[in-house]
C-alpha positions in Angstrom: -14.6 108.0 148.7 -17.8 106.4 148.5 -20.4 105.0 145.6 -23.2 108.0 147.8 -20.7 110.7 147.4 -20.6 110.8 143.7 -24.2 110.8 143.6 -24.8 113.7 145.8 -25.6 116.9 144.7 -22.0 118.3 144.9 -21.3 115.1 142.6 -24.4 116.5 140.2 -23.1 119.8 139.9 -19.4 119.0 139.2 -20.4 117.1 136.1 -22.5 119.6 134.7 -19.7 122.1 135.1 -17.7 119.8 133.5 -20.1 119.4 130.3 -20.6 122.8 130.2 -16.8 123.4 130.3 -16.1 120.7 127.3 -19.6 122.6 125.1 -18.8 125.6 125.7 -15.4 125.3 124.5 -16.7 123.7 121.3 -18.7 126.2 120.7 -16.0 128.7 121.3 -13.8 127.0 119.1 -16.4 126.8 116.7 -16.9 130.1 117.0 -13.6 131.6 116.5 -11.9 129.0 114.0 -14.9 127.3 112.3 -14.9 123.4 111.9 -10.9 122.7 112.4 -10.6 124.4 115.9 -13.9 122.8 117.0 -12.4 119.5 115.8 -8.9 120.5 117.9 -10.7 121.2 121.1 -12.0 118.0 121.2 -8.5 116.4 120.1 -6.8 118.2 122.5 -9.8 117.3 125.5 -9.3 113.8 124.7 -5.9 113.8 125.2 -6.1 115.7 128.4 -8.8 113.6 129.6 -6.4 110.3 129.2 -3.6 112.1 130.5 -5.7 112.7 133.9 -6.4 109.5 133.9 -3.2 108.1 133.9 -2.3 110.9 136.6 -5.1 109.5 138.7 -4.0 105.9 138.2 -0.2 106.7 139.0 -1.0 109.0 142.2 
């Protein structure tokens, strides 16, 4: 892995779909359970994301 490769285009369009993956579910959870689930998805994304991380950092 490189500093280019994460720049490229591929790179580009992996991070959007990853923002629209994290909106997207706020708004679902917004959507379906008001406030409180919008305020769980992000609770529960946060912990995911420092879970990868420490999967990332381990493997």
């Amino acid at each position: 892995m490189s500093a280019t490769e994460t720049s490229s285009v591929k790179g580009t369009l992996v991070m959007y779909l990853v923002a629209l993956i994290i909106i997207g579910g706020a708004v679902a959870g917004f959507l379906m359970g008001g406030i409180g689930m919008m305020t769980l998805w992000f609770v529960g994304l946060t912990f995911f994301m420092l879970a990868l991380m420490v999967v990332m950092s381990i493997a």
